[in-house]
N, C-alpha and C positions, 0 to 999 in steps of 0.2 A: 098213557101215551096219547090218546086219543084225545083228552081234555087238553092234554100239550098243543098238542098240533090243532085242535078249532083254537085256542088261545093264543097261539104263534105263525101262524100258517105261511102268512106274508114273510115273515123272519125264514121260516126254514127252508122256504122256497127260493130265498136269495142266498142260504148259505149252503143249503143242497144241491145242485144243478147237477145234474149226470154223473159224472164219475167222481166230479169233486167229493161229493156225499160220502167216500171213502175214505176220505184225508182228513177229513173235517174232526176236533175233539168227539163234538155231538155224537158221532157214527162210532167211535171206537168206543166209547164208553156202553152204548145200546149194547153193540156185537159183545164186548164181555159180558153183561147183564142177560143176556138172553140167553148165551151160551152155558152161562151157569147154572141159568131157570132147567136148561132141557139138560144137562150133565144131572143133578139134581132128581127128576122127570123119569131118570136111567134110560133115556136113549142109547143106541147103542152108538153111534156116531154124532156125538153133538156139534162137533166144525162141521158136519155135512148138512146140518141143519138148520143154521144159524142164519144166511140168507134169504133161503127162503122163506125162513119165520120172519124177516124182519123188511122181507121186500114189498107185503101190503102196506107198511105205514112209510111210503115214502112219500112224501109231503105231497107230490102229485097227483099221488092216487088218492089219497085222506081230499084233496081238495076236489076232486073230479065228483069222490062219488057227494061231497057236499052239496054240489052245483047239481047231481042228479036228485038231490031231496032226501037222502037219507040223513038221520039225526045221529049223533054222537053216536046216541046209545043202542043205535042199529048198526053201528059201525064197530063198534065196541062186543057187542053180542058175536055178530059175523066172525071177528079174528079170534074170539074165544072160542067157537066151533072149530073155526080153522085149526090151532093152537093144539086143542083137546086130541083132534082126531088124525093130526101129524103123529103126535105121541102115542097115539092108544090110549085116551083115556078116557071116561066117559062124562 
C-alpha cells in the first residue's frame, strides 16, 4: 500500500478528501481487505479494528510524513509495528 500511495499520492489525494475517502471504490475495497487480514489474524473484533488500521494510510498522512523525510520503507516498517502490535503479534 505504501508503494501505492509514493506512486499515486497526487491521485489519491484528489479522490480522498475527508469523508469522501468513505464512498470512494478504493476505500471499500481496503476496509474488506483489511478486515479479512485481521478476521484471519483472530482478532476478537475485526469491524472494531478496521479503521484504525487503515487510518495511517490516508493519503494525507503517507504524504506529510514524505515531506517530513521518511522513506517508503520507514513508512512501511512503522505500520507493520503498528499492524503487529494492534493484533498481538510479534
Amino acid at each position: 500500500m505504501t508503494q501505492l500511495l509514493e506512486d499515486h499520492a497526487p491521485l489519491a489525494l484528489g479522490a480522498e478528501v475527508g469523508r469522501s475517502r468513505f464512498i470512494v471504490g478504493a476505500y471499500g475495497f481496503w476496509r474488506v481487505h483489511v478486515r479479512m487480514l485481521v478476521a484471519e489474524a483472530g482478532a476478537a473484533d475485526p469491524d472494531a479494528m478496521v479503521e484504525p488500521l487503515l487510518a495511517p494510510l490516508a493519503p494525507e498522512v503517507f504524504v506529510r510524513q514524505r515531506e517530513l523525510g521518511l522513506s517508503v520503507e520507514r513508512i512501511a516498517a512503522g505500520l507493520g509495528v503498528l499492524a503487529h502490535g494492534v493484533l498481538g503479534h510479534p
